[in-house]
C-alpha positions as CSV (number, residue, x, y, z in Angstrom):
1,X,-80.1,277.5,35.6
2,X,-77.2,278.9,38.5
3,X,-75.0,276.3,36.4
4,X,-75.4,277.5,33.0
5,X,-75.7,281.1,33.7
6,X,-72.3,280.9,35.5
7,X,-70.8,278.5,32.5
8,X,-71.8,281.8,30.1
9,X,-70.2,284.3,32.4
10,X,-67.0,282.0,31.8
11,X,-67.3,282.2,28.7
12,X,-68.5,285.3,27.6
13,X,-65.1,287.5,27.3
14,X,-64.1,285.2,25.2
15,X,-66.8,284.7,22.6
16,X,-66.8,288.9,22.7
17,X,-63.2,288.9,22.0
18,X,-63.3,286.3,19.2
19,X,-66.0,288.8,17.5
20,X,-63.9,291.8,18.3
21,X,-61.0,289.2,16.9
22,X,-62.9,289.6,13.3
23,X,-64.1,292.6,13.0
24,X,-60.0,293.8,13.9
25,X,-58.7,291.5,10.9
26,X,-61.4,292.3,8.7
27,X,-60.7,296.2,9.4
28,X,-57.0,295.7,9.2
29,X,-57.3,294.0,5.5
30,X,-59.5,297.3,4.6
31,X,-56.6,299.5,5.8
32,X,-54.0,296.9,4.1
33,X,-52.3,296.8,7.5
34,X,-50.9,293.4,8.9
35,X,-54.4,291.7,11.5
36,X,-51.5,291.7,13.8
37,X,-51.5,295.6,14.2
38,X,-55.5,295.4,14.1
39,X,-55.5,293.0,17.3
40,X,-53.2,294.8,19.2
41,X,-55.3,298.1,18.3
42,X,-58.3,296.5,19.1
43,X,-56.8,295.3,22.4
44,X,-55.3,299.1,23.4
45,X,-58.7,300.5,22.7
46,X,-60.4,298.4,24.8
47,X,-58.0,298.8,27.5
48,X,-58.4,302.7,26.6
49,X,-62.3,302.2,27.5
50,X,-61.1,300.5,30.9
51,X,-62.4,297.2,30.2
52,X,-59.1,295.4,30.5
53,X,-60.5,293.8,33.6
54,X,-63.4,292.4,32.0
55,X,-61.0,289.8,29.8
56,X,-58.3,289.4,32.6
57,X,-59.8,285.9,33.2
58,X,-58.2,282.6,33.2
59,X,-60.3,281.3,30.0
60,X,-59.0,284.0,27.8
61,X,-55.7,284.0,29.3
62,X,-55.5,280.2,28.5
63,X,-56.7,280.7,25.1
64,X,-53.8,283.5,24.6
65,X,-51.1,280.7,26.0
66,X,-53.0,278.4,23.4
67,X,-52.6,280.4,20.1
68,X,-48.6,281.0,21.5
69,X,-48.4,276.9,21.8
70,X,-49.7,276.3,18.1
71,X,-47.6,278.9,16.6
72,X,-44.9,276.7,18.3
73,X,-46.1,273.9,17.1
74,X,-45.9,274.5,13.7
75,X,-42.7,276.0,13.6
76,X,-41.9,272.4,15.2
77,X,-43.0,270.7,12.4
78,X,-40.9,272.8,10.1
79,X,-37.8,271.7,12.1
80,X,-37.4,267.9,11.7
81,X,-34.7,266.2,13.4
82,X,-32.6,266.4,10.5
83,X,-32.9,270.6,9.8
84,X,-31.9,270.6,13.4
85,X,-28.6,268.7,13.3
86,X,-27.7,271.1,10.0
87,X,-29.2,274.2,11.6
88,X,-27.2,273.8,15.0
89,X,-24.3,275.8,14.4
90,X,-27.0,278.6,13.6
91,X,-29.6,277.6,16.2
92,X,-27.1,277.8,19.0
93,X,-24.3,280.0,17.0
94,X,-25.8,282.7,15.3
95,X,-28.6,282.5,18.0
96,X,-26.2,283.1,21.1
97,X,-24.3,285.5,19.3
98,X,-27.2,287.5,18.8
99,X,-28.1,287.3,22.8
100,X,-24.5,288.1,23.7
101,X,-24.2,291.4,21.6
102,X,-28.1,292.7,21.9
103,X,-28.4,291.2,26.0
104,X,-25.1,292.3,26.9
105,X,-25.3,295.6,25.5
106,X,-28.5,296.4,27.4
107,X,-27.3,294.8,30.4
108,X,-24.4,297.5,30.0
109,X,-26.4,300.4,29.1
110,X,-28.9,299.6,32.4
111,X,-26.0,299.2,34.7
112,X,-24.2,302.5,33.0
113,X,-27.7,304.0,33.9
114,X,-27.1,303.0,37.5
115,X,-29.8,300.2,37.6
116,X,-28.6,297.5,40.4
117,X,-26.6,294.9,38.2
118,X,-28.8,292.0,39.4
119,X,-31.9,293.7,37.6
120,X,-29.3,295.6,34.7
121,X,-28.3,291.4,33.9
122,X,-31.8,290.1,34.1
123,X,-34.1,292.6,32.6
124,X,-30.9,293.8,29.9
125,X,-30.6,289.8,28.6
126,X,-34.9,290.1,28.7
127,X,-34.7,292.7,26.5
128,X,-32.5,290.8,23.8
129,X,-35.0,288.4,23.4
130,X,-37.8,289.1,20.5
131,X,-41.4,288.1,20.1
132,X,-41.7,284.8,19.2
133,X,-45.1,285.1,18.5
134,X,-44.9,288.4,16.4
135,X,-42.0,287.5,14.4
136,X,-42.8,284.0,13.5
137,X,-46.2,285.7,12.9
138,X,-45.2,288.0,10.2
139,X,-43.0,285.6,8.3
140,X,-45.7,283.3,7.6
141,X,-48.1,286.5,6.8
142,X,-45.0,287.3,4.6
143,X,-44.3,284.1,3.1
144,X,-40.6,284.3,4.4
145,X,-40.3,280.9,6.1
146,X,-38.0,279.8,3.5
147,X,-36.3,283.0,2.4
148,X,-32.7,283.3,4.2
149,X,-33.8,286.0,6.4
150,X,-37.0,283.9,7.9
151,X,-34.9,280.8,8.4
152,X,-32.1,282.6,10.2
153,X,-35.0,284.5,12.6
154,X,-36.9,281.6,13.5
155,X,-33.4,279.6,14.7
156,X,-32.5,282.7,16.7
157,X,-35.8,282.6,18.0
158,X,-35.7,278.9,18.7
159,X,-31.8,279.9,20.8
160,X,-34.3,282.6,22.8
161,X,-36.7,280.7,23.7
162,X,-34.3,278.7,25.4
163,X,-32.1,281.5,26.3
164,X,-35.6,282.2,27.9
165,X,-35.8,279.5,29.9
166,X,-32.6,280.1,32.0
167,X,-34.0,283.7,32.7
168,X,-37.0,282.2,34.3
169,X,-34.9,279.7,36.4
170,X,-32.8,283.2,37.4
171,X,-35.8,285.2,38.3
172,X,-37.0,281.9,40.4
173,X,-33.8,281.6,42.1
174,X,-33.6,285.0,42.7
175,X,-37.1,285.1,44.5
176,X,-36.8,282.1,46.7
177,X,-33.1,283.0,47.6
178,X,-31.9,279.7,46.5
179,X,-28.6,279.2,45.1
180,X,-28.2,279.7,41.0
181,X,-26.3,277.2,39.5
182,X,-28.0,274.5,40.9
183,X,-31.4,275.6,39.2
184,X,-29.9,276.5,35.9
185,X,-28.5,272.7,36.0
186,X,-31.8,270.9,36.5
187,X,-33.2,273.1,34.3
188,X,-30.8,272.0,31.3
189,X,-31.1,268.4,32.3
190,X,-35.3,268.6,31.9
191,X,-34.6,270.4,28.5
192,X,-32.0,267.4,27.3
193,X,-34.6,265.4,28.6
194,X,-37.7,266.7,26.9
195,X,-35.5,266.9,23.4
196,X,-34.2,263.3,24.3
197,X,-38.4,262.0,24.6
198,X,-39.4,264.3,21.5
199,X,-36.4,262.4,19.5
200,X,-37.7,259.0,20.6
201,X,-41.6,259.8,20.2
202,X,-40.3,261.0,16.3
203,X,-38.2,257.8,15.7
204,X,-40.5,255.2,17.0
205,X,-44.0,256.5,17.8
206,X,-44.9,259.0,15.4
207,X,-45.5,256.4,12.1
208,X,-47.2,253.8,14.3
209,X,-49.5,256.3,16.0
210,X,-50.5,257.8,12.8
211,X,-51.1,254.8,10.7
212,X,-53.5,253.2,13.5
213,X,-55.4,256.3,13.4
214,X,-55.4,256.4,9.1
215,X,-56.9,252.7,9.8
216,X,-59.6,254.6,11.8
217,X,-60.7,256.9,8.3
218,X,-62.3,259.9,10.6
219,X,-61.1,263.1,10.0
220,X,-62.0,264.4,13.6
221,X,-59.4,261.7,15.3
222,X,-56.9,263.5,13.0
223,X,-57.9,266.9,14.3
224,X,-58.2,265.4,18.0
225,X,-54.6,263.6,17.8
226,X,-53.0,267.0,16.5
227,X,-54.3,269.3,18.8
228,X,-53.6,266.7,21.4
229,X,-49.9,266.4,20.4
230,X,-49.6,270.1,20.6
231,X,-51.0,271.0,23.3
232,X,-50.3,267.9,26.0
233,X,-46.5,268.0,24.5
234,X,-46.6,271.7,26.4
235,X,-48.6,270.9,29.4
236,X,-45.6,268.1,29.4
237,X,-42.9,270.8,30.0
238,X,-45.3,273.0,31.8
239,X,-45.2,270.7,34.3
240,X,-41.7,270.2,34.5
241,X,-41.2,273.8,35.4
242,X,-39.9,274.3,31.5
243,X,-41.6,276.8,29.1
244,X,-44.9,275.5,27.4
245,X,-43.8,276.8,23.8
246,X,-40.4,275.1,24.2
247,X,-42.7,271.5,24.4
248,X,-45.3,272.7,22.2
249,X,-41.9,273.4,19.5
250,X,-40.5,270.1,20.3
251,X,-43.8,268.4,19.6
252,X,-43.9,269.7,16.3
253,X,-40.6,268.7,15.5
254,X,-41.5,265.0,16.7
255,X,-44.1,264.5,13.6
256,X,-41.5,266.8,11.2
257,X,-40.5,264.0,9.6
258,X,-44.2,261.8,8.9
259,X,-45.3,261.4,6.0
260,X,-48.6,262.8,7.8
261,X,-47.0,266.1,8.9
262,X,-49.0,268.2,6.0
263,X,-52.0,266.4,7.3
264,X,-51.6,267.3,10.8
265,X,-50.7,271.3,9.6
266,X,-53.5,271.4,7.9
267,X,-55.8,270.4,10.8
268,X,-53.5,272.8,13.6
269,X,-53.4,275.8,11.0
270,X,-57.3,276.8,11.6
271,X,-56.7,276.8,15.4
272,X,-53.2,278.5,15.3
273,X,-54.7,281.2,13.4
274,X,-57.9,281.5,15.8
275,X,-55.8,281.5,19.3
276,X,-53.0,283.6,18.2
277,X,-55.7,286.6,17.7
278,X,-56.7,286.2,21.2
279,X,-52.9,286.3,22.2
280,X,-52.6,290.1,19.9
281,X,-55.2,291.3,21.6
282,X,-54.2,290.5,24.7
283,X,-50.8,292.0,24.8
284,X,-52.9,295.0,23.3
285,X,-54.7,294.6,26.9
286,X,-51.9,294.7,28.8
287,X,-50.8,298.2,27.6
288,X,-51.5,300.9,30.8
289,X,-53.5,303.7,29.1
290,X,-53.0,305.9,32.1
291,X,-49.5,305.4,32.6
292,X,-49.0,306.4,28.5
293,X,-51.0,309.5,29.4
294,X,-49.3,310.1,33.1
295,X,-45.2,309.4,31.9
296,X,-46.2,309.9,28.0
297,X,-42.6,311.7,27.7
298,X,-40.6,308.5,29.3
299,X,-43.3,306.4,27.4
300,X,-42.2,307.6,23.9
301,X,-38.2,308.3,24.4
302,X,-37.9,304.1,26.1
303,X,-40.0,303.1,23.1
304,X,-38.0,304.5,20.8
305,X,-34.5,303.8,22.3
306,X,-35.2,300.5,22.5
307,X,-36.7,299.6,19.1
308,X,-33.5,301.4,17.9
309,X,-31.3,300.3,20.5
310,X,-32.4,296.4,19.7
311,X,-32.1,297.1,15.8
312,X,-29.0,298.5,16.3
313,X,-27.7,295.2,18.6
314,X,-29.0,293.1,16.0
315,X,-27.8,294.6,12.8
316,X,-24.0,294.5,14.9
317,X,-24.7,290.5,15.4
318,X,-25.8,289.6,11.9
319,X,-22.5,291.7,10.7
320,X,-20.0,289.9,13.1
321,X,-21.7,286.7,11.8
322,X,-20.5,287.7,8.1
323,X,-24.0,288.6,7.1
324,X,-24.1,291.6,4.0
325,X,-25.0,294.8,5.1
326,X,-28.6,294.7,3.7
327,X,-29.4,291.2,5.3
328,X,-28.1,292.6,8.7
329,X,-30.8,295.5,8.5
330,X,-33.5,293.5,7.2
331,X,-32.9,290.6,9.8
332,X,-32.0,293.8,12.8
333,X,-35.5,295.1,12.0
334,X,-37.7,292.0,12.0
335,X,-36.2,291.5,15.8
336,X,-36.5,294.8,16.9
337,X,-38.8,294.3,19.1
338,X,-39.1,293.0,22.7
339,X,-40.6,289.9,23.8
340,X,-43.4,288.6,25.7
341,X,-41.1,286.5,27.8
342,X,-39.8,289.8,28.9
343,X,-43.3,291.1,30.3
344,X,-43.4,287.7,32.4
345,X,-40.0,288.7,33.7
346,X,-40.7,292.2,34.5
347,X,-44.0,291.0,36.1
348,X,-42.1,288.9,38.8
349,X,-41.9,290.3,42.1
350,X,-38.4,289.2,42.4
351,X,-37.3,291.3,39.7
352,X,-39.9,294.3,39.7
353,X,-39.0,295.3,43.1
354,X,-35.4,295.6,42.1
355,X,-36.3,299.2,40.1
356,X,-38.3,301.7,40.4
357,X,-41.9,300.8,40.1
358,X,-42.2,303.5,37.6
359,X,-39.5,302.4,35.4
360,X,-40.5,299.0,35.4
361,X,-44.2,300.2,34.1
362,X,-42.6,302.5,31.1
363,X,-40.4,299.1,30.5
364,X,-44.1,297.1,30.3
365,X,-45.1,299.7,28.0
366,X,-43.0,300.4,25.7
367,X,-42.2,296.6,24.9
368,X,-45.9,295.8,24.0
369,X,-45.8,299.6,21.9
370,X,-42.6,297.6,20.3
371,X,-44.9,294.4,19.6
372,X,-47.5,296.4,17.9
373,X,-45.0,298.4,15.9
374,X,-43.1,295.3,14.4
375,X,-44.9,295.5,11.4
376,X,-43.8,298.7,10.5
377,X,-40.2,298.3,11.6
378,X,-39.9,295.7,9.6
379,X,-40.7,297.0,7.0
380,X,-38.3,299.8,7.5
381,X,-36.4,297.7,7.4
382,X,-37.1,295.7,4.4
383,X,-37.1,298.5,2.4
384,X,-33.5,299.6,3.5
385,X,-32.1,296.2,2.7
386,X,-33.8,296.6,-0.8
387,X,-32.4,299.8,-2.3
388,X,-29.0,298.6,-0.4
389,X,-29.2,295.3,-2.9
390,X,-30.7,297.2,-5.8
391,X,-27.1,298.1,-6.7
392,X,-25.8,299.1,-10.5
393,X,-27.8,297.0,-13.5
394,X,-26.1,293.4,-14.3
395,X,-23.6,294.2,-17.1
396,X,-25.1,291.4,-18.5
397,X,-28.2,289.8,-17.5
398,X,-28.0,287.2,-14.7
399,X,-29.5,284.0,-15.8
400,X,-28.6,284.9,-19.5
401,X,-28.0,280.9,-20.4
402,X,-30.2,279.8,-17.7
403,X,-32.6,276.8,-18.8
404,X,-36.0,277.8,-16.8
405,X,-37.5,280.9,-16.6
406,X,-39.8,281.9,-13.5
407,X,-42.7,284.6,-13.8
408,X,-43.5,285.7,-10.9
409,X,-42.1,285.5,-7.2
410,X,-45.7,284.8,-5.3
411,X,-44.7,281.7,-2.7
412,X,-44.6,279.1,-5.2
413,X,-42.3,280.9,-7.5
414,X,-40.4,281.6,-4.3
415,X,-40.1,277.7,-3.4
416,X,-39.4,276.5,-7.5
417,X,-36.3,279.4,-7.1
418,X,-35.5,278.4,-3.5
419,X,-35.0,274.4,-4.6
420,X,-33.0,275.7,-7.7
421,X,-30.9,277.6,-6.1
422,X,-30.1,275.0,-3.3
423,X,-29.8,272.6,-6.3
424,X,-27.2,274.6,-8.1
425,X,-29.2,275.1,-11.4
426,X,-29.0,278.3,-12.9
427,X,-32.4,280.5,-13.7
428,X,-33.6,283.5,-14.3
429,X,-36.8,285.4,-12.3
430,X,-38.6,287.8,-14.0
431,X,-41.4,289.9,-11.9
432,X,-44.0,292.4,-13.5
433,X,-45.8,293.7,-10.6
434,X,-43.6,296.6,-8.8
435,X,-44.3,295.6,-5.2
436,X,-43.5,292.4,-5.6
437,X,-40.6,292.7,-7.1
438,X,-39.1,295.3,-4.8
439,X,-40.2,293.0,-1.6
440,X,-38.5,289.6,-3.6
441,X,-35.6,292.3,-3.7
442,X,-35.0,293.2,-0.5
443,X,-35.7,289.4,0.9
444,X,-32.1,288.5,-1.5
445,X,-33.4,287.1,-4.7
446,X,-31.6,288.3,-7.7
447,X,-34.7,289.0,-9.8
448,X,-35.3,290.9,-12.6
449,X,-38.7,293.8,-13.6
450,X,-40.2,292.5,-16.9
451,X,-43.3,291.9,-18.4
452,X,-42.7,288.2,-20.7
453,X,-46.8,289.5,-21.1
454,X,-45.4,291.4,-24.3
455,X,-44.3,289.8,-26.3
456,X,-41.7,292.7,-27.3
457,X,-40.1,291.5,-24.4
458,X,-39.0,288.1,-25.4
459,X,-36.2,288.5,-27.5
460,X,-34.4,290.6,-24.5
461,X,-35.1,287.3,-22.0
462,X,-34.1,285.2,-24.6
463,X,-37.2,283.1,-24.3
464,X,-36.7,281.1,-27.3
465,X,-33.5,279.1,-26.2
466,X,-35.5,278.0,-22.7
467,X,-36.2,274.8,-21.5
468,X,-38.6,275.1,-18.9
469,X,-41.9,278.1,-18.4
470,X,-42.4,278.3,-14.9
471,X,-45.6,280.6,-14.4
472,X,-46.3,281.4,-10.7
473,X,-48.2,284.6,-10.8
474,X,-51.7,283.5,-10.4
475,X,-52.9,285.0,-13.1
476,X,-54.1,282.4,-16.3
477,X,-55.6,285.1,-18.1
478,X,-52.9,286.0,-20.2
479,X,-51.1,282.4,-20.5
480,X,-54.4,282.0,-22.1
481,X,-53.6,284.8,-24.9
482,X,-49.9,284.2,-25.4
483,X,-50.3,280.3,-25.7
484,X,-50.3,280.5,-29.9
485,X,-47.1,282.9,-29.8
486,X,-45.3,280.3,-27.2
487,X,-46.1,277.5,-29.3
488,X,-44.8,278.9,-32.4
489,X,-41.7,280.1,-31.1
490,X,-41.1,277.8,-28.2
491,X,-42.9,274.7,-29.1
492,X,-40.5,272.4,-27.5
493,X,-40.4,274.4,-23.8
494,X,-42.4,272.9,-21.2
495,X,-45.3,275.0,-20.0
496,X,-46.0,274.8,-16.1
497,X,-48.5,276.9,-14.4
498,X,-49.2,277.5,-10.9
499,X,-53.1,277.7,-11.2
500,X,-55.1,279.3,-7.9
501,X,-58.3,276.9,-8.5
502,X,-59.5,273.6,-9.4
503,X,-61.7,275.2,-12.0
504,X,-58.4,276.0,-14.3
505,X,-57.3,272.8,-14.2
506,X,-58.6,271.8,-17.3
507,X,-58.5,275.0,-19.4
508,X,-54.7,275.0,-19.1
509,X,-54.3,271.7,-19.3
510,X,-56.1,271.7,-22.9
511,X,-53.5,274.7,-23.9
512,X,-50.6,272.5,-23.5
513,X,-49.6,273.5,-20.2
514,X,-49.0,271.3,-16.7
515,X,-50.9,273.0,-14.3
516,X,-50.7,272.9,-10.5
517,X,-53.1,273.2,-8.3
518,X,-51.9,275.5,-5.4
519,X,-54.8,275.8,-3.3
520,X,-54.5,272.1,-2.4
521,X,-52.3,270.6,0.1
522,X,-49.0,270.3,-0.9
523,X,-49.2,272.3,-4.2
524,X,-45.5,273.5,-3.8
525,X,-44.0,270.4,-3.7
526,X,-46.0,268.9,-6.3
527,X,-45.0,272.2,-8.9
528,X,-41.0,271.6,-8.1
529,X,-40.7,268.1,-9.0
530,X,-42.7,269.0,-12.1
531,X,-39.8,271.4,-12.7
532,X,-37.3,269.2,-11.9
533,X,-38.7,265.9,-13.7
534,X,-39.0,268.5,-16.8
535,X,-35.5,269.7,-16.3
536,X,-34.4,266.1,-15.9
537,X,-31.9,266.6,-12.9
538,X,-32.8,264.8,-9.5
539,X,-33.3,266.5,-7.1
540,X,-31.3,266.7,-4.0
541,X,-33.3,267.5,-0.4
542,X,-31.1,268.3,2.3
543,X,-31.6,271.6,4.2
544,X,-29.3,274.7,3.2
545,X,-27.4,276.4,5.5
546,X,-27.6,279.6,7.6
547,X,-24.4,280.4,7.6
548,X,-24.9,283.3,5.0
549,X,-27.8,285.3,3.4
550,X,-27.6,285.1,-0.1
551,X,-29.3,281.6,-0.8
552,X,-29.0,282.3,-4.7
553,X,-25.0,281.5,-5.4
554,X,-26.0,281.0,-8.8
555,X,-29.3,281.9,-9.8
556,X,-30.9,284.9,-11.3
């Protein structure tokens, strides 16, 4: 009974924080707020209550680490060997510019301050980095993984997380009084090291490993082997002395290129979504209620310099890497935050004693108030870049002699334009709901506000002369009523529909139309070779480049 009563005590905060976990996202979605601001909320009103203590434990803290390691993981497996090699020069260019401008800029303005330039270096660089976590977070709530501004954030967040790494070594050398360069060196050599195993495992391992398990037929070996892959690929680097998310990333990126790497998303996406609420809430934890209260002034001016201070950094780096002026605010604002790597730094002895003790707390503070305000920079942001790109109308109508037409940019109307676009073939976006159209605005596509739903509308799109129907906004209601006008003045267009269900498979399908089925795995991919196979143009599959923001040379 002593056994199991002390097994629930272990336990315990973090069965209460997983119902706190839902009763946060289930509020947030009532407020139409991101669940990332309701877990942080939830985790600063707790801490308000003075029960931070009571989920300060290792099982909780371990389950935070956890959801950080998945998100990892899955960015991973989005990175294949491949998007590396062509994403270098913006992995490690774009991404060390960014640290250069936004690092060395606070490093400046905390020696200016008269910080001592050991801490001024250390914490200034600390503050250039950005919540991996957060950002990569909100992308994926935002369905911007593949939109120019999500690509380009998650390779400078890849560069920081390395960029990361040496700050660590620093802060270590720096406590035990050992000598720098020495440290930094082994330290690169175990990263080269862990890349040079993950590019191995991918090559040689990967397909074998897989296939013997398929043999096996059990879906829980699938979900053992993935969360096994994720999370021993981290304890791997862990144990090296390296950061756990930089082996938890490289896992990921050694099943990128298996033809089981949807399989083994689908089985980590359940778990990345269940830790990463106990990491929110966590950092929501970690916010001093008393010192807000005590140094409220200091509090609010740091938070607010920094989040524009970092927006400011960033907007400066996206310019001097030739980004437009809209895609430099948007991309500014979705890093303008600081980083949990930064909390670990200022946590360290060797680097907290180097300030005053209240500076360093305000520091603590207003970085996780800058976490929990992402959402809404951002989207300050977003907004800004939208209106900036709204621009005078189109003299004439981009797209005008385009051969597909796509309604509606929801995430699969987003990956048909994205493959277009890359592909060089010309098209024209239409959007009818407001919002939508204002946030495919701001994140570069060149679409256009109409509603093909009336019919009075078609002779402006020039619907008749179309080759391909590209329907993508959920909705089959009204592909249902407009069926007998398509057909009688478009009978030779090909119909395709991205459907939300299984159940209007067949309805659609008896209309004419080739419906996809988006809510299985792999729907996106299976709708754009329908596109292409209808357009009769192969497709080509390398991955774009960074190098600019505007991933729609030609399309409209």
């Amino acid at each position: 009974m002593t056994d199991a009563h002390s097994v629930v005590e272990t336990i315990q905060p973090a069965i209460t924080l997983l119902g706190l976990g839902i009763a946060a996202a289930l509020g947030s979605r009532a407020l139409r707020l991101n669940p990332i601001v309701g877990y942080l909320g939830m985790g600063l009103g707790l801490a308000s209550l003075g029960m931070a203590e009571d989920f300060s434990g290792d099982v909780v803290a371990a389950m935070a680490e956890a959801g950080v390691m998945f998100l990892l993981f899955n960015l991973g497996l989005h990175f294949s060997l491949g998007r590396i090699r062509a994403e270098a020069g913006n992995i490690f260019g774009f991404g060390s510019l960014q640290m250069i401008v936004a690092g060395g800029a606070f490093a400046a303005l905390f020696w200016a301050f008269g910080l001592p330039p050991t801490f001024a270096v250390i914490a200034g660089f600390g503050m250039g980095l950005s919540s991996t976590a957060v950002v990569i977070g909100l992308i994926r709530e935002r369905d911007q993984e593949d939109c120019p501004v999500g690509r380009a954030a998650q390779s400078i967040l890849i560069f920081q997380d390395i960029a990361a790494i040496l700050l660590l070594v620093t802060a270590g050398a720096l406590a035990s009084g050992g000598a720098l360069a020495p440290a930094l060196g082994i330290a690169g050599a175990k990263a080269l090291a862990a890349f040079a195993i993950a590019v191995l495992f991918a090559r040689y391992l990967t397909e074998p490993l897989f296939g013997l398990i398929a043999r096996a037929g059990t879906t829980e070996v699938y979900t053992a082997t993935a969360l096994f892959i994720a999370l021993a690929a981290g304890w791997a680097t862990g144990m090296a002395g390296l950061s756990l998310t930089l082996g938890a990333f490289l896992g990921g990126m050694a099943v990128a290129d298996s033809r089981y790497r949807i399989l083994v998303q689908t089985e980590i996406d359940a778990f990345r979504g269940l830790f990463m609420s106990f990491f929110f809430i966590s950092v929501g934890l970690s916010i001093d209620p008393a010192q807000l209260v005590a140094d409220w002034q200091l509090v609010v001016a740091m938070t607010l310099g920094v989040i524009a201070a970092k927006c400011a950094f960033n907007v400066i780096a996206a310019l001097l890497n030739r980004w437009s002026v809209p895609g430099s605010i948007q991309l500014g604002f979705l890093l303008g935050q600081g980083s949990e790597f930064t909390l670990v730094l200022l946590a360290l002895p060797a680097v907290a004693g180097l300030a005053e003790p209240r500076l360093v707390s305000a520091m603590v503070t207003a970085i996780a108030i800058s976490l929990a305000a992402t959402p809404f920079v951002s989207n300050l942001g977003r907004k800004l870049a939208g209106r900036l790109r709204a621009g005078p109308p189109d003299a004439k109508m981009a797209g005008d002699n385009a051969p597909i037409v796509i309604i509606g940019m929801t995430p699969a109307g987003r990956a048909v334009a994205d493959a277009l676009a890359y592909n060089e073939v010309d098209y024209l976006a239409l959007e009818p709901d407001h919002d939508r159209f204002q946030i495919a605005l701001a994140d570069g596509y060149h679409v256009h506000r109409a509603n093909p739903a009336d019919p009075r509308s078609w002779d402006a799109i020039g619907m008749d002369r179309r080759q391909v129907l590209v329907i993508a906004t959920g909705v089959t209601d009204v592909s249902r009523e407009l069926t007998p006008l398509v057909e009688t003045r478009a009978p030779t267009m090909t119909r395709i529909i991205a459907v939300p269900g299984a159940e209007d498979i067949d309805d659609m399908a008896a209309l004419g139309m080739l419906p996809v089925d988006m809510s299985m795995s792999g729907g996106g991919e299976r709708l754009t070779e329908l596109v292409f196979a209808a357009l009769g143009v192969e497709r080509a599959l390398p991955v774009p480049s960074l190098a600019h923001d505007d991933p729609l040379p030609r399309a409209a």
